[in-house]
N, C-alpha and C positions, 0 to 999 in steps of 0.2 A: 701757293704753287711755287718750287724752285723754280730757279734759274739755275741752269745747270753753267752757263759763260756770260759776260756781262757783254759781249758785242753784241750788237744790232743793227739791222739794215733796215732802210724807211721802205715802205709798203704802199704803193696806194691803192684805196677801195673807193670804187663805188662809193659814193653816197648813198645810198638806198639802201646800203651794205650794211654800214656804217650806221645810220638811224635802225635798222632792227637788231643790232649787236646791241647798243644803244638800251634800248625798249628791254631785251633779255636779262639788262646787270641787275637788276632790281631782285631777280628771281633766279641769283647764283651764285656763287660763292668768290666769283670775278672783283675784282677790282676796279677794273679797267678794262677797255675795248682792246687793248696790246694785249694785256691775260687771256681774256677768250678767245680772240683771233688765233696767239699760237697755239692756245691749247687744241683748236678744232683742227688747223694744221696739221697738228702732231697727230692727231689721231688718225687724220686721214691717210697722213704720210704710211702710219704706221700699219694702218689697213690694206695697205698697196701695196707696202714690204712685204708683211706677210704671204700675202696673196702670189706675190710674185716668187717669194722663195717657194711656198709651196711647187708652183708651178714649174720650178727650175726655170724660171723666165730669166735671160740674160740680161733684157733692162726694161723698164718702166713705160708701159702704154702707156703713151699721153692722151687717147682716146677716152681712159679707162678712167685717167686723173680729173680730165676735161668733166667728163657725164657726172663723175664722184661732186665736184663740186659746184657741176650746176643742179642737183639734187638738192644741196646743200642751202642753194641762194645766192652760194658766191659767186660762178659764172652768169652772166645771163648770154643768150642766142644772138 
């Protein structure tokens, strides 16, 4: 996976997050929990763009982000 810019900003998850990202590398082509994590990001991100350009939405449901990524496992309730 590139890196498209070398900055970075510290994250924190869940522990719970964390051990089943953890459990998944074995079975991807990840490197690392930092590889996965933004790649799932990015796709999310980039599923929400979409969605929202379609829609002509003028900015980003955060209800929409919220639901998207406790589907995911990454929010919990």
């Amino acid at each position: 996976m590139s890196q498209t810019t070398t900055r970075s900003r510290t994250v924190e998850l869940p522990a719970r997050i964390h051990r089943r990202v953890e459990a998944r590398l074995p079975r991807s082509e990840f490197g690392s929990t930092d590889e996965y994590v933004t790649f799932v990001l990015e796709e999310v991100l980039s599923r929400v763009e979409d969605a929202t350009e379609e829609e002509n939405f003028q900015s980003i449901d955060r209800t929409e982000v919220e639901d998207r990524l406790r589907s995911l496992g990454y929010v919990s309730d």
